[in-house]
C-alpha positions as CSV (number, residue, x, y, z in Angstrom):
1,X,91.0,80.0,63.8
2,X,88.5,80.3,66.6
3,X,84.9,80.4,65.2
4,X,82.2,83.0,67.5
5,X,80.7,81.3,69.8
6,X,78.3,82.5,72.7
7,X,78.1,81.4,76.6
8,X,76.9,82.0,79.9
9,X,78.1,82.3,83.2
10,X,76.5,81.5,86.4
11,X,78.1,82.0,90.0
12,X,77.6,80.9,93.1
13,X,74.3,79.5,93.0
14,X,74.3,78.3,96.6
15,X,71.6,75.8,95.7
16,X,69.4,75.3,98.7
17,X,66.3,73.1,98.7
18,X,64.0,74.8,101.1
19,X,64.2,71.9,104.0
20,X,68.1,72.2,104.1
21,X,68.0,76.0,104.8
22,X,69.7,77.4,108.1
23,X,68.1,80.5,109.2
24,X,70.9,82.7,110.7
25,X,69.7,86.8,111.2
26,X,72.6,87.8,109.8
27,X,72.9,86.2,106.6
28,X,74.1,87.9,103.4
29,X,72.8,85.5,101.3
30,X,69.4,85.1,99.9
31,X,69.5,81.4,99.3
32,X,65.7,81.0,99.4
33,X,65.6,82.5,95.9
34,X,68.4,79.9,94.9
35,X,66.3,77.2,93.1
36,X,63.4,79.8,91.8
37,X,66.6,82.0,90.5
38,X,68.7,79.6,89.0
39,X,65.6,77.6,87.3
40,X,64.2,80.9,85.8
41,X,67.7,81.6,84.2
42,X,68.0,77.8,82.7
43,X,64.7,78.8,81.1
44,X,65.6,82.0,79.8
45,X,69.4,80.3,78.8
46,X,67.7,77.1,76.7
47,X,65.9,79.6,74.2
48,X,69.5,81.1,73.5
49,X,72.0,79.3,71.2
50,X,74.4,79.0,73.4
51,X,78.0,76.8,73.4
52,X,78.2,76.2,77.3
53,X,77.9,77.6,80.5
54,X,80.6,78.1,83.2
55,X,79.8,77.8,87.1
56,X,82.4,79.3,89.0
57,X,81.9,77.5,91.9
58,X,79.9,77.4,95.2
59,X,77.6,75.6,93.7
60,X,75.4,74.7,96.9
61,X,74.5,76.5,100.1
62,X,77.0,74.2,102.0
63,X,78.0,71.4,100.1
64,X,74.8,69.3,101.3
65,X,74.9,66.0,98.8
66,X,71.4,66.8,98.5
67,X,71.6,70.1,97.1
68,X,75.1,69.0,94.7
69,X,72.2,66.2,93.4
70,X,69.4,68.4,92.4
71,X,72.1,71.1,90.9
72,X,73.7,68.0,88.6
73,X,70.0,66.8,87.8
74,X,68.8,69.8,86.4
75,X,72.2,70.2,84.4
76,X,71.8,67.2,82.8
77,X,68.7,68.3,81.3
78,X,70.5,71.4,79.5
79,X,70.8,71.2,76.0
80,X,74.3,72.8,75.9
81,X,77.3,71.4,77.9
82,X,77.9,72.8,81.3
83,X,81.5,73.5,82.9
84,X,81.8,73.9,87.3
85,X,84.9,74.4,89.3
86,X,84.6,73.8,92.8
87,X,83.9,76.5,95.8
88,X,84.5,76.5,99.4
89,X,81.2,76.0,100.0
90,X,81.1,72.8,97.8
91,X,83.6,71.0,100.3
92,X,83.4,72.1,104.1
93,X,85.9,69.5,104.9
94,X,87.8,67.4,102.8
95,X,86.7,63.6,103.5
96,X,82.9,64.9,103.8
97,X,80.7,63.0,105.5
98,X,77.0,61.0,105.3
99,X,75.5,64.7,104.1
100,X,78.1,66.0,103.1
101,X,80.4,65.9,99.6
102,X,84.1,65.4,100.6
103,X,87.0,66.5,97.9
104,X,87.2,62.8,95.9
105,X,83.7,63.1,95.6
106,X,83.4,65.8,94.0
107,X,85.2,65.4,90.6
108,X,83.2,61.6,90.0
109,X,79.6,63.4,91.2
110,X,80.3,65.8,88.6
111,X,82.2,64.3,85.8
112,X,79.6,65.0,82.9
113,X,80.6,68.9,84.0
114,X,84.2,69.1,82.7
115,X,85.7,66.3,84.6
116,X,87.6,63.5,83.3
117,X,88.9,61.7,86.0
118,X,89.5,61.4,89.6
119,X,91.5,64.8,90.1
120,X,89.5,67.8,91.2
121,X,91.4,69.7,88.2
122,X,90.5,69.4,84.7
123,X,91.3,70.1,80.6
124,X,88.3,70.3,78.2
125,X,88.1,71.0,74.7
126,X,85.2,73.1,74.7
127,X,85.3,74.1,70.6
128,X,88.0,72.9,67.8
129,X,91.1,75.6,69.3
130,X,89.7,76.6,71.9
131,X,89.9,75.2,75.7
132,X,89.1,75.4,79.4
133,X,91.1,74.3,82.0
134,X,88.7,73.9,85.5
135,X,91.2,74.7,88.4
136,X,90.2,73.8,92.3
137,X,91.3,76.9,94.4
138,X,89.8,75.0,97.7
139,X,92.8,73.3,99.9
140,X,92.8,71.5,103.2
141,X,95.0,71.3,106.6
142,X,96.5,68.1,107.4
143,X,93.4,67.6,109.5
144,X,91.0,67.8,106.3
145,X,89.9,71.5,107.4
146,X,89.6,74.0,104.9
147,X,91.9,77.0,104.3
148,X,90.9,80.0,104.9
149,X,92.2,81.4,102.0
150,X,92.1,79.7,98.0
151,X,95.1,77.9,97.4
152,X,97.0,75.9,94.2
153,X,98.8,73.0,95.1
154,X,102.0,72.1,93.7
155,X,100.8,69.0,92.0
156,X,98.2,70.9,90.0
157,X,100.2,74.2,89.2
158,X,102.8,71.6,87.5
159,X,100.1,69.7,85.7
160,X,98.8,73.4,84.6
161,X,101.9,74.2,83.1
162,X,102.7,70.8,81.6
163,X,99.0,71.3,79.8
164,X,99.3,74.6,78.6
165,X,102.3,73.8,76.5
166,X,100.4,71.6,74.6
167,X,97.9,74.1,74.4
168,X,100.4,77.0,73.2
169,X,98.9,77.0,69.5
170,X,95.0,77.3,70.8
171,X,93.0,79.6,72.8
172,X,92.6,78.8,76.5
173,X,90.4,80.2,79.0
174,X,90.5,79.7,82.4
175,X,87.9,79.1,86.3
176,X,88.5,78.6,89.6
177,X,86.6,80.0,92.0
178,X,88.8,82.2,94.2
179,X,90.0,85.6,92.6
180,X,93.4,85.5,91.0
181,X,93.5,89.5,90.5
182,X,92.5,91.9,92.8
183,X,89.0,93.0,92.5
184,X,89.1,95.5,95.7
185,X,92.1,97.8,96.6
186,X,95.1,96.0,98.5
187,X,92.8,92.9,97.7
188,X,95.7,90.1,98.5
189,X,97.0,92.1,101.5
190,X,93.7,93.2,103.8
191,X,92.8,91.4,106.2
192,X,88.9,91.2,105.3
193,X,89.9,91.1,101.4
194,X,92.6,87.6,101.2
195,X,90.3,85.1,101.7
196,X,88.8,85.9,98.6
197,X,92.0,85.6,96.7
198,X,94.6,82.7,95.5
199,X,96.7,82.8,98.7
200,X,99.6,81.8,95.9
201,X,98.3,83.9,92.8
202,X,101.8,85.1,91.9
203,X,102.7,81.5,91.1
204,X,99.6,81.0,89.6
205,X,100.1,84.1,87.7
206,X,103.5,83.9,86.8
207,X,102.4,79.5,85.4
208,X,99.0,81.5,83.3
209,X,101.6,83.9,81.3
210,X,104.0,82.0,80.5
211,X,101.0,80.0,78.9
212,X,100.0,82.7,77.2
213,X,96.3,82.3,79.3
214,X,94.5,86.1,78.9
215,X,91.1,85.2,80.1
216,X,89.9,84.5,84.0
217,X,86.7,83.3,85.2
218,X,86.2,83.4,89.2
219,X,83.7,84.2,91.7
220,X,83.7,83.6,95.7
221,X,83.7,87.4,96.3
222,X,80.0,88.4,95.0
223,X,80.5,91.1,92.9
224,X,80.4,92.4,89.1
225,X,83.9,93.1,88.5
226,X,86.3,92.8,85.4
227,X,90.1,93.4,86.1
228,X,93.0,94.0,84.4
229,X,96.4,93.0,84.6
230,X,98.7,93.4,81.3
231,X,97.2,91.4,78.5
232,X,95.3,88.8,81.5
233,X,91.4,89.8,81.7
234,X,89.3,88.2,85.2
235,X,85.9,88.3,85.3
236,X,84.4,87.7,88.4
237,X,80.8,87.4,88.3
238,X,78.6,88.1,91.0
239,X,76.8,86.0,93.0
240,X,72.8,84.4,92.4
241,X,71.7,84.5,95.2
242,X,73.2,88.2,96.9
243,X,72.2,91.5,95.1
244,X,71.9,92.4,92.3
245,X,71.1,88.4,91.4
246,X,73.5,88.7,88.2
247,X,74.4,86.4,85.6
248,X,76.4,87.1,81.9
249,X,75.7,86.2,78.7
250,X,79.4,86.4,76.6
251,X,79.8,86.2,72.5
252,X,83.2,85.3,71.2
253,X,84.4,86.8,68.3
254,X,87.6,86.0,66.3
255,X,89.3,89.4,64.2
256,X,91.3,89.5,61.6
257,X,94.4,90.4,63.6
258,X,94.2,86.9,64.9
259,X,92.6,87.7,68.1
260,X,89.7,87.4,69.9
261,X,86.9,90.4,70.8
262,X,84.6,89.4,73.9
263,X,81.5,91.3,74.4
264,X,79.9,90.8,77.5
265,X,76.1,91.4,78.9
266,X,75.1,91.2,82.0
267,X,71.6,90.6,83.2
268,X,69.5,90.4,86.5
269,X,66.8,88.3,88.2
270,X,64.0,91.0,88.5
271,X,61.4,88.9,90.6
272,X,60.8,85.1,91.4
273,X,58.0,83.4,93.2
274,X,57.4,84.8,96.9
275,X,60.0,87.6,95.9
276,X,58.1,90.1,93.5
277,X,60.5,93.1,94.6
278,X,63.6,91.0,94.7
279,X,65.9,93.6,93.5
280,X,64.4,95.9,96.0
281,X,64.5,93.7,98.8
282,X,67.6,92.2,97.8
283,X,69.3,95.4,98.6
284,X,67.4,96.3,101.9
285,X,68.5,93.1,102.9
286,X,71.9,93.6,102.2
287,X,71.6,97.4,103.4
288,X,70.2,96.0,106.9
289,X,72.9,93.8,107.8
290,X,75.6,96.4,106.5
291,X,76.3,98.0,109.8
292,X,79.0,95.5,111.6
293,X,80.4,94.7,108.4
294,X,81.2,98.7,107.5
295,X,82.8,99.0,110.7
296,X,85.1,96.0,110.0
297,X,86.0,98.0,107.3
298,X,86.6,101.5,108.7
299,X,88.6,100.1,111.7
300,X,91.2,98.3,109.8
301,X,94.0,99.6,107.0
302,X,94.1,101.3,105.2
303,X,91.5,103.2,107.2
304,X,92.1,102.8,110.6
305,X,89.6,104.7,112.2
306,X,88.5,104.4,115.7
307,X,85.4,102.3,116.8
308,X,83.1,105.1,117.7
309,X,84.2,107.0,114.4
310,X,83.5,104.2,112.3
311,X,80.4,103.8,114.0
312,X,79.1,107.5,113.3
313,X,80.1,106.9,109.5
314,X,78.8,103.3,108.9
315,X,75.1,104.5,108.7
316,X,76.2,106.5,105.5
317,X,77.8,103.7,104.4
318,X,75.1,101.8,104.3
319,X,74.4,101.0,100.8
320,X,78.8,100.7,100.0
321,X,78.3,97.0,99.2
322,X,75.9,97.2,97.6
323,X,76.8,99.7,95.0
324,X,80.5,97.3,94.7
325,X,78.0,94.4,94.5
326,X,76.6,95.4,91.4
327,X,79.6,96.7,89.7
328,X,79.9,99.7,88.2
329,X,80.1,101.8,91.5
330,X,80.8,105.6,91.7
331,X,82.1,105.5,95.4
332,X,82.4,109.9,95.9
333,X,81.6,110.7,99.5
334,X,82.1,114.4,99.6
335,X,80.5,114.8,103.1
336,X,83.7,112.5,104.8
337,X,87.2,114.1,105.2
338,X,89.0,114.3,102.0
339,X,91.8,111.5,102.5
340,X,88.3,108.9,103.7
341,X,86.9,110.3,100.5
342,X,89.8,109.7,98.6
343,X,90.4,106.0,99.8
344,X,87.0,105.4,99.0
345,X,87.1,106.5,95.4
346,X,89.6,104.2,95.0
347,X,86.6,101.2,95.7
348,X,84.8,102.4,92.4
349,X,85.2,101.3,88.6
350,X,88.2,103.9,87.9
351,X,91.0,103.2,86.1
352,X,94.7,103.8,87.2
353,X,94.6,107.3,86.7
354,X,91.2,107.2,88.6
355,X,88.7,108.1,86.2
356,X,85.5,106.6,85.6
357,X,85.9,103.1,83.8
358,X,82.2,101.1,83.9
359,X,83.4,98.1,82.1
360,X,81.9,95.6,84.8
361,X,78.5,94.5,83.5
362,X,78.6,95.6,79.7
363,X,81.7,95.3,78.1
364,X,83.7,94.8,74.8
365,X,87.7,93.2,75.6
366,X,90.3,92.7,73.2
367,X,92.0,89.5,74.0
368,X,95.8,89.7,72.9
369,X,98.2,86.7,73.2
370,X,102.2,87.6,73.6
């Protein structure tokens, strides 16, 4: 039997000391507040009595040995183990280079975080019965140039398997970085949705059931979102540094029946130095760069619109990822044509049936094993 236990989870940090910053107009992401974020969480996370905390990868602004070095400093100084995976921001190209971390790297630079040995994969017992298994979603062209899309290579889906049967009488949660279920409609199929996704998540999926694995941990999209898919939970957690500056604390709880309850909480970075109003700058950041990337949207499926009509509607658009960002989204725009309105619905926290379902920041799951 599993006993309770309590963790946190973290994602995409994007850790940026100030002197390694680029300062591109139309960045997303906030990575300024990175290091002021992430230490005023630690803070806040040391006074808890907590088991571990997960880092779903893209762990530094991108992959700068630098930044990789001050994130596994200030881990070491936790007083509760830490667990990272690895994002595609963590390994631009797979030899890496003088500033750079390159793939081989990665697993030695952070072996007091999960791993074991020189594979970027890993198994860790984190409590007596109850394990993680730390995939790598980030793959490379025979040239060493990252994918576009996440990807799990033959090697480690076997390996996966092969440790999951000796797993089959304990509890085993799983992270990797790139979504496995879809957080977004048509996720796996749209064009501006699949590089968020496991390129090859129905092998992946099909290796997790048949190890009777019902609890995900990802990131790489940015947003609060908890999915469903038969008896397999995701939650993808949202990122630090991009609004609404989210992290989750999660309690473990065994039941009778033999399974496990999870109850999670989500909370926000409210302010950090230089950023007082950070959530309400955070999002008129965010709202301001919104334009070009709502008519992305409106021009392809399953939307299609033209370029001047998805130019009239993007301005009303304007908050749309932001809302998706921090989970719990009603997306209802009346004024638009009922069949754009209905698409668009289809973007908030509903269930199948479509009605209202906020399960994304504060939750209670039932974990069931076949």
């Amino acid at each position: 039997m599993v006993r309770p236990c309590r963790f946190a989870i973290i994602s995409d940090p994007h850790i940026a000391l100030p002197h390694t910053i680029a300062h591109t107009p139309q960045r997303f992401h906030l990575v300024e507040v990175s290091i002021p974020a992430i230490e005023q969480i630690l803070r806040s996370l040391e006074t808890e009595q907590l088991d571990f905390l997960l880092l779903p990868g893209d762990l530094t602004q991108h992959g700068e040995r630098e930044n990789h070095e001050w994130l596994v400093n200030r881990l070491k100084r936790l007083p509760f183990p830490a667990y990272v995976v690895p994002g595609n921001h963590d390994i631009i190209d797979r030899d890496g280079g003088d500033r750079t971390l390159g793939l081989a790297d990665f697993p030695q630079l952070y072996r007091d975080f999960g791993y074991t040995g020189d594979r970027p994969y890993y198994h860790q017992e984190l409590l007596p019965g109850m394990h993680l298994i730390g995939l790598n979603s980030i793959a490379f062209d025979e040239d060493g140039q990252q994918l576009f899309a996440g990807f799990v290579d033959g090697p480690q889906l076997n390996w996966l398997s092969a440790t999951l049967e000796t797993l089959r009488d304990d509890w085993v949660m799983v992270a990797i970085h790139h979504n496995v279920l879809e957080h977004l409609p048509g996720q796996a199929r749209h064009t501006m949705g699949r590089r968020y996704i496991t390129q090859n998540r129905d092998e992946l999926l099909i290796r997790l059931r048949e190890g009777q694995v019902n609890l995900l941990f990802t990131g790489h999209l940015h947003v609060q979102d908890i999915a469903q898919a038969g008896d397999l939970w995701e939650i993808t957690t949202g990122s630090l540094v991009s609004y609404p500056h989210p992290y989750r604390i999660l309690t473990l709880t065994p039941q009778t029946s033999g399974q496990l309850q999870l109850a999670v909480e989500s909370h926000r970075v409210q302010a950090v130095a230089d950023w007082p109003d950070l959530q309400i700058t955070s999002r008129q950041w965010m709202r301001d760069r919104s334009q070009h990337f709502m008519v992305r949207l409106l021009t392809s499926p399953p939307f299609n619109l033209s370029t001047d009509k998805a130019e009239f509607y993007a301005p009303e658009l304007q908050d749309f990822w932001a809302d998706i960002s921090a989970g719990d989204s009603r997306c209802d725009y009346d004024q638009f044509p009922a069949e754009m309105n209905r698409l668009f619905r289809a973007f908030g926290a509903v269930d199948a049936d479509g009605r209202y379902l906020p399960i994304d920041n504060q939750a209670t799951l039932q974990l069931v094993r076949n």
